[in-house]
C-alpha positions, -999 to +999 in steps of 0.1 A: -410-859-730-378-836-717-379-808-749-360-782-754-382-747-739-352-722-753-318-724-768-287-702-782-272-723-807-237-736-796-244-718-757-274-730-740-300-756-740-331-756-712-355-778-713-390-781-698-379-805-669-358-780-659-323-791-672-301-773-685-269-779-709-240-757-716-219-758-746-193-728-732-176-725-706-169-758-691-133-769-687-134-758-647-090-755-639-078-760-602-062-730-590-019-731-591+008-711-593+014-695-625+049-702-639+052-674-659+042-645-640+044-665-605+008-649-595-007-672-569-044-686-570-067-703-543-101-711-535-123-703-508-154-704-493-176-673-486-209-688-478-227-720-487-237-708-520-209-686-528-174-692-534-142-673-549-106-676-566-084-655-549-052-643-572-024-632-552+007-618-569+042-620-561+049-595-534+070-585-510+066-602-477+051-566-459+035-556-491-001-540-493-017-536-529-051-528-547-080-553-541-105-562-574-134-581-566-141-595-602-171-607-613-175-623-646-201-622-675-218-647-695-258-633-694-263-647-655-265-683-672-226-695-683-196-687-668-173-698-638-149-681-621-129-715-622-132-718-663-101-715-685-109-682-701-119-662-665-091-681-649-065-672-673-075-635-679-076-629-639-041-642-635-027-619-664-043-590-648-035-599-611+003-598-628+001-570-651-023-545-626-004-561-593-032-562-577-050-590-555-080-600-573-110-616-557-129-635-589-166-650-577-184-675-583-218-669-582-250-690-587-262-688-620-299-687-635-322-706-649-316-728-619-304-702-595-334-669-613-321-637-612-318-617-587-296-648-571-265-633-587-269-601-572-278-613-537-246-637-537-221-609-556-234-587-527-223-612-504-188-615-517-181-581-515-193-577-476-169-606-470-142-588-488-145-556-471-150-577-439-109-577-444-105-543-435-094-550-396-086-585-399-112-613-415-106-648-419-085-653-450-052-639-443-039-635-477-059-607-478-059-595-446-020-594-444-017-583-484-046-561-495-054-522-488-092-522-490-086-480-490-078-493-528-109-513-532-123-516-569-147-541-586-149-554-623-168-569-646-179-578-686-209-583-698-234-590-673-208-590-649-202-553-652-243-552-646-235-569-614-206-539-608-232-513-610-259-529-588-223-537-564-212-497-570-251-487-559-248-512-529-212-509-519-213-470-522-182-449-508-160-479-497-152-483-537-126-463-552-130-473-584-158-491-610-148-508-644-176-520-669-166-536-698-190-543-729-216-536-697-250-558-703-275-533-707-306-532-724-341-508-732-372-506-748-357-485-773-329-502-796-295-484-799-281-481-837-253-509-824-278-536-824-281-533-861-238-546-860-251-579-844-289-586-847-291-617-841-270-613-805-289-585-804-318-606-796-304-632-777-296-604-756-328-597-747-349-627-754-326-645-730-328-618-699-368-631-699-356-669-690-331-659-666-350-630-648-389-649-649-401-621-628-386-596-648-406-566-658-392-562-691-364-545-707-369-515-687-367-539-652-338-512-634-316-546-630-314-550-667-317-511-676-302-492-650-312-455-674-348-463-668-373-443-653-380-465-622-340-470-618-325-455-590-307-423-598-271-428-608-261-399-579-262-424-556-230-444-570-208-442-543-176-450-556-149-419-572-143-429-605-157-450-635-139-467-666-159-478-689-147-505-725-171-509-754-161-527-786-165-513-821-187-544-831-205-553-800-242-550-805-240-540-768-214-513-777-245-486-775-257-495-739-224-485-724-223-454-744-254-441-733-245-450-692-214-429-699-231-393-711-257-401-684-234-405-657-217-376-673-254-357-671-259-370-636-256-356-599-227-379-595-196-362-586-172-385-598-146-391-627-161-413-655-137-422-687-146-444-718-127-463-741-135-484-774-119-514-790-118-506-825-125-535-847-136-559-822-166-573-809-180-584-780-152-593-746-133-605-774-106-600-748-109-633-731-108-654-763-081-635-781-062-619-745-029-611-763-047-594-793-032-554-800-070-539-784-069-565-758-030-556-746-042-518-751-073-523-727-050-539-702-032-513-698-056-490-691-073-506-661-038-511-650-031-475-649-068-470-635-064-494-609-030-477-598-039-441-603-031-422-568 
């Protein structure tokens, strides 16, 4: 008999045969021209396991801008770089930031376990940086300064950015982590906001990581004892968001004094959503703290 093994009410459902059904994030868009803010969008292959949307905005026919390889969250199990909400919110910000944006689709766990995600987001961003003297997609060959190269993510897609930052090193300018998916032994006085997600958080890093050695694994904590040091993020400067609600809001406050305590060299800035709650960007984009966040990774991602 196929019964359910672990669920999050109205998210996921896995069962012991090994399927799994998703309640979020499953009206998959083709990519199209934008007639609002005429940014471009088209897919691509990067391997056999890992593909992309690439956002291109109106340009110039001989203009260079930033690159953002964008990774998006959903705790390694929901999410698509091809869903409505990541689709929409990657166009807005190709516009507003005018920047080429890279979004990827990696594999996601329980099918695909942790570390997958990391191993194929590692992959994307060698074949972006592959662009630097040529590379197969022209788009952003002819139209992207990798000298300007930045990543992003929310949720545990800004736990991908810092595994990418430690990985990619000095060929980053620039790191953004919103409502980053951290976690610890040790609870943070957020998680008392949101209980409940609180332990979703965690209870669901156990299915999607099976090898995981707890909440102190240095994939999931990246403050823990066995982590790597944070000296050895490559790129020049951090942003990171947190949200007044978010149980998570904690996690990201405590990787911004450390990185502040650190041997890193670089500029590290935070910034909180007051009154909101976790990426309530991509379900409320046009919200006051939503239009007030974009404008700071726009003026982040432009800074000279």
């Amino acid at each position: 008999m196929d019964e359910v093994i672990y669920k999050i009410e109205n998210v996921i459902k896995i069962y012991n045969s090994g399927r799994v059904e998703r309640f979020v994030a499953t009206q998959i868009v083709p990519p199209s021209t934008d007639p609002t803010t005429g940014v471009s969008s088209k897919d691509v292959t990067i391997t056999p396991n890992v593909s992309a949307r690439l956002y291109l905005p109106k340009l110039d026919a001989d203009k260079k801008v930033p690159v953002l390889v964008y990774y998006h969250g959903g705790a390694f199990c929901i999410g698509s770089a091809f869903d409505i909400p990541w689709h929409s919110y990657a166009t807005a910000l190709a516009a507003k930031a005018n920047v080429i944006i890279i979004s990827v689709q990696y594999r996601l766990a329980p099918e695909h376990p942790v570390p997958i995600a990391y191993q194929d987001s590692y992959a994307a961003f060698d074949w972006v940086i592959s662009h630097a003297d040529g590379g197969s997609e022209h788009l952003l060959a002819n139209h992207g300064d990798l000298n300007r190269l930045f990543i992003l993510g929310e949720s545990a897609g800004a736990n991908i950015v810092h595994h990418v930052a430690m990985y990619g090193g000095a060929k980053i300018r620039g790191a953004l982590l919103l409502h980053p998916y951290f976690l610890s032994s040790k609870e943070v006085e957020s998680e008392k906001k949101d209980p409940v997600a609180a332990e979703n958080l965690k209870s669901i890093w156990k299915i999607v990581c099976p090898k995981t050695s707890g909440l102190d694994d240095p994939l999931i904590n990246p403050l823990s004892e066995a982590a790597p040091p944070l000296g050895k993020l490559g790129c020049e400067r951090i942003l990171i968001t947190v949200a007044e609600m978010d149980a998570l809001n904690g996690r990201g406050r405590a990787y911004y004094e450390k990185l502040k305590e650190s041997e890193w060299k670089g500029e590290v800035k935070i910034w909180e959503a007051v009154g909101e709650g976790h990426c309530f960007f991509l379900g409320n984009p046009v919200s006051e703290m939503a239009l007030e966040q974009d404008e700071i990774i726009a003026e982040f991602l432009n800074k000279e």
